[in-house]
N, C-alpha and C positions, 0 to 999 in steps of 0.2 A: 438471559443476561447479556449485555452489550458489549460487545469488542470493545478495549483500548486505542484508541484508532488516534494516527500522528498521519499528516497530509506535508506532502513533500511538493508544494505548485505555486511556478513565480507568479502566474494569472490572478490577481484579482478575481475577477469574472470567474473565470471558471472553480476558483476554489470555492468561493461562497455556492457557487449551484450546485455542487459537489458536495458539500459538507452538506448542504438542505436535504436534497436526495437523498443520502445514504443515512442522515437521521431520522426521514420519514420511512423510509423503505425497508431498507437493511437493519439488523439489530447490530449498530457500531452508536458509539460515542468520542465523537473527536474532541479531544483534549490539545489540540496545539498546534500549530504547523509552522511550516519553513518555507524562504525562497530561496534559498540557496546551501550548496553541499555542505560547510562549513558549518552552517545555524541547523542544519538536519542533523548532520552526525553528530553534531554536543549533545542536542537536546538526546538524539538516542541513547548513545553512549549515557551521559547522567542516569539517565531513566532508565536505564538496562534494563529489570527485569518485569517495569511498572507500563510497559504495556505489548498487543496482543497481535494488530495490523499496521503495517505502513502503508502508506499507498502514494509511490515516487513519479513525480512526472521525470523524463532524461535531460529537457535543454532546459536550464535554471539561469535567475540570474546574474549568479557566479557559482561558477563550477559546473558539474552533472547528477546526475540521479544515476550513473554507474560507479560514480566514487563512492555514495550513499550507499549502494548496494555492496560494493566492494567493504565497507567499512562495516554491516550488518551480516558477514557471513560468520562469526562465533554464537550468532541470537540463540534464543534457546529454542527448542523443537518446536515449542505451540506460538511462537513471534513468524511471522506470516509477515514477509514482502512481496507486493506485488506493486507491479508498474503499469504505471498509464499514460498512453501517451500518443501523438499523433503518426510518430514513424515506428509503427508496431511492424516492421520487414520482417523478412525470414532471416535474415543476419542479426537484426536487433535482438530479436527473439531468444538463437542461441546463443547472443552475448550474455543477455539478461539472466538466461537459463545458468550460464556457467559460471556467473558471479552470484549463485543462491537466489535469485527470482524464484517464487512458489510460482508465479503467475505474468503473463503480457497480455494490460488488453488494450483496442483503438479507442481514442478518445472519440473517434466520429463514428462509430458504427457496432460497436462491443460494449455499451454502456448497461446493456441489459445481462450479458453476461459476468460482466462486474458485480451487479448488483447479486446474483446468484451465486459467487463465488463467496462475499460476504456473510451471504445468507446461510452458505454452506459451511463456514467456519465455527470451530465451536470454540467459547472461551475458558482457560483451563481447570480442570474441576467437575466439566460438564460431557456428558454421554453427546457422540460423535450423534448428527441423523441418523434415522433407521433410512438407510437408502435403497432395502430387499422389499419390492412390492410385489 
């Protein structure tokens, strides 16, 4: 079954090769996205518990993707944020961490790891992987 998936990316370009990717690859179905904090957090907020992944770029058109973050720490347990982006630092990292990030990855060099973190979400309902080989 397909994740709920809301994409948080002012890029053009990147959002559409994004959105391709992870509906050939990953089992996600994106339903919507934003470019900016303001148009993220309504649509989440409305949509409370109607879906499963966000996946937040941080420099937006107006605003950030840590106000989005900051604004999704009540989610429910199985609503999964994670961040994408090009200044994946070690300080970004534990901001993102302590504003409820499940996840940070590089947009230039972690896109394979994304795609696997996707892969390894389950949506609610459905038995985790068996991940004991």
């Amino acid at each position: 079954m397909a994740l709920i998936t809301y994409i948080v990316e002012d890029s053009a370009t990147i959002r559409e090769n994004l959105i391709s990717t992870l509906e050939e690859i990953a089992p996600v179905k994106v339903v919507g996205f934003a470019e900016t904090e303001q148009e993220a957090s309504l649509w989440l907020s409305i949509n409370n518990g109607n879906w499963q992944l966000a996946i937040v770029d941080l420099f937006l058109k107006e605003g950030s993707g840590l106000g989005v973050l900051k604004g999704c720490q009540s989610r429910k347990p199985y609503q999964k944020v994670i961040v994408l982006t090009n200044y994946a630092t070690n300080d970004i990292r534990r901001r993102c961490s302590e504003l409820g990030s499940d996840a940070v990855f590089d947009k230039s060099n972690e896109l394979d790891q994304l795609l696997e973190y996707c892969s390894s979400v389950t949506a609610p309902g459905e038995a985790p992987p068996d991940t004991m080989h």
